[in-house]
N, C-alpha and C positions, 0 to 999 in steps of 0.2 A: 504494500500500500504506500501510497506516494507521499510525500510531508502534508500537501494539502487535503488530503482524503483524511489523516488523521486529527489535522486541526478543525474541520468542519463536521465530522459523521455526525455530531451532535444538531447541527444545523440545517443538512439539507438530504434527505436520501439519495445521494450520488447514483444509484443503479437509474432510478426513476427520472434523471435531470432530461434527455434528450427526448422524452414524450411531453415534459410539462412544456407549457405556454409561458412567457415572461412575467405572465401575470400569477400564475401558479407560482412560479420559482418564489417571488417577492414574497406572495402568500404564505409560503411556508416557512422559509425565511423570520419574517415578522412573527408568526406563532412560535418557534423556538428562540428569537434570538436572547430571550429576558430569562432562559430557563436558566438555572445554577451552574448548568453543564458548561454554559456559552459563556459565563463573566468572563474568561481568560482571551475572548476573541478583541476586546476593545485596550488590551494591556500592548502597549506600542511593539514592544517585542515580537509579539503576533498577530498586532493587526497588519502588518506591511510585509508579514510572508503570506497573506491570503490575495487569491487573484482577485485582480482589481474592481473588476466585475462585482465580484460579495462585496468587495470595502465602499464598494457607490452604494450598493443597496444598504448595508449598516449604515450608512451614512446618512443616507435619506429617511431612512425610518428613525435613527436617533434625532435628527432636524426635524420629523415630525410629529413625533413625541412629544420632546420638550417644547413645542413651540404649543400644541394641544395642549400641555398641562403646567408649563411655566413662561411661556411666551417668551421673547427675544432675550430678556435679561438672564431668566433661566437655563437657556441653552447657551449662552457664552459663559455662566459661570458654574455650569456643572460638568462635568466630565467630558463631557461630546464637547462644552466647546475648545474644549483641547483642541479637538482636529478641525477648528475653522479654516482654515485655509486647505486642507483637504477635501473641507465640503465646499468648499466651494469653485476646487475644482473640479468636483463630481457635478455641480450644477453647469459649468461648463461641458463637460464632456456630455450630459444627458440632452445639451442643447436647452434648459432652461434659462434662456438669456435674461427674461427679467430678475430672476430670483436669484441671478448668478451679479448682477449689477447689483443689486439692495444688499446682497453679502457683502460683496468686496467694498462699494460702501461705507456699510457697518463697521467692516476691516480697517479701515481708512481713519473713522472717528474713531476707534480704539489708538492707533496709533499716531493720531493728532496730540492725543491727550496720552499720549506715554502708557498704555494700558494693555497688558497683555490679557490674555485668557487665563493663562495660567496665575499672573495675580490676582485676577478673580477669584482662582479655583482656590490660591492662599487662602485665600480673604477666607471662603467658604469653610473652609477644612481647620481653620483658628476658632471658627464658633463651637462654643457648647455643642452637646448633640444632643439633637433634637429639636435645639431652640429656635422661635419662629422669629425672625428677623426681617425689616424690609433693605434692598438694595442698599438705600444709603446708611442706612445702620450698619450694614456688615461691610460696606468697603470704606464707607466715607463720605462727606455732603459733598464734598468738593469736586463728585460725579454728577451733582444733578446736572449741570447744563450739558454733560456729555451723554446721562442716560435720556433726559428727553431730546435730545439730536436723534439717539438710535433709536429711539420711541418711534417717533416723527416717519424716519427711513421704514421703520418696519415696518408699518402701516400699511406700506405696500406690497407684502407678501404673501403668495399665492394662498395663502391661511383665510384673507381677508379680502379677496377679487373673486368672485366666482366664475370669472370666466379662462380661471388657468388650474388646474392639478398636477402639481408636481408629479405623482405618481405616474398620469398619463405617460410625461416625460418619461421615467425609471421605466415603467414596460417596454414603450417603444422601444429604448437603450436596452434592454436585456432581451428582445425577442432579436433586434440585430447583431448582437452579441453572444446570444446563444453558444454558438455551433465553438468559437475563437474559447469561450468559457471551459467547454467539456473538452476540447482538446487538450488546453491546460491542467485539467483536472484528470487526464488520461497520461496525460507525460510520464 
C-alpha cells in the first residue's frame, strides 16, 4: 500500500474512488473528515504528503465550516486558518475567482496590520479553556478597525451571495481531476 492509501483509508474508500462522481468523492470526504481517525490529516506534516486534490477538498470544507459556524474571524483564528494562503490557492485553482479575491484581500488586511494567522491562533491557544471571549478581548482592541475592514470584505463571500456555491466550484474541480487523482493514488 502506497504512503497515500495509508494516510487516507480513514477518509475515502480508495477501491470505490473511480465509480464515484466528484460530488460523491466530496460527500464522503466531508462525513469522515471530523472523525478521530482523521485529526492527524490537518497536522502540517501530513497534510502536504496528501495529493492535492484531498488538500483542496479539506480545505474547502474546513472554509466552510468555520465560516457556517464562526464566520470570517473564526476561521482565521482557528486552526484552518493556519493554511490561508493555501486556501486560497485552492480557490484559485477550483476557479473560484470571486472568493479567491475577498481571500487574498483579507490576506492583504492581515498583513497591512502586521497580523498573522498564526498570532491569532497565539492569541486563541493563551485563553483559559473553555472561556467564551469576543475577538477583541482575546487578541486586542487595537484590531477593531482591522476586524471591521475584514468584516466589510467578507461580506462578500459566496456564504452571503446566493448566486455562487463554492462547492459547485470543488465538484467541477474534482470530476476534472478525477482520473490525475486515482492515478496518484495508484502510484
Amino acid at each position: 500500500m502506497n504512503e497515500y492509501r495509508e494516510i487516507i483509508k480513514d477518509l475515502i474508500q480508495l477501491n470505490l474512488l473511480t465509480k464515484k462522481s466528484g460530488e460523491e468523492i466530496i460527500n464522503e470526504i466531508a462525513l469522515n473528515l471530523y472523525n478521530d481517525e482523521n485529526n492527524h490529516l490537518t497536522q502540517k506534516d501530513v497534510f502536504y504528503k496528501l495529493p492535492v486534490v484531498i488538500r483542496d477538498i479539506i480545505l474547502v470544507i474546513n472554509l466552510d465550516t468555520e465560516l457556517n459556524m464562526q464566520g470570517i474571524l473564526g476561521f482565521l483564528e482557528n486552526s484552518t486558518g493556519l493554511f490561508l494562503g493555501d486556501t486560497i490557492d485552492t480557490l484559485q485553482r477550483i476557479q473560484a475567482k470571486e472568493d479567491y479575491e475577498i481571500l487574498k484581500a483579507i490576506n492583504s488586511i492581515l498583513e497591512q496590520n502586521n497580523v498573522s494567522t498564526q498570532d491569532l491562533r497565539n492569541n486563541v491557544d493563551n485563553q483559559m479553556e473553555y472561556s467564551i471571549t469576543s475577538f477583541s478581548e482575546t487578541h486586542s482592541s487595537k484590531y477593531d478597525a482591522m476586524v471591521l475592514e475584514i468584516s466589510e470584505v467578507a461580506d462578500k463571500l459566496y456564504l452571503y451571495d446566493g448566486d455562487r456555491n463554492l462547492f459547485d466550484y470543488l465538484i467541477q474541480y474534482v470530476d476534472i481531476n478525477k482520473n490525475d487523482l486515482v492515478g496518484e493514488l495508484n502510484s
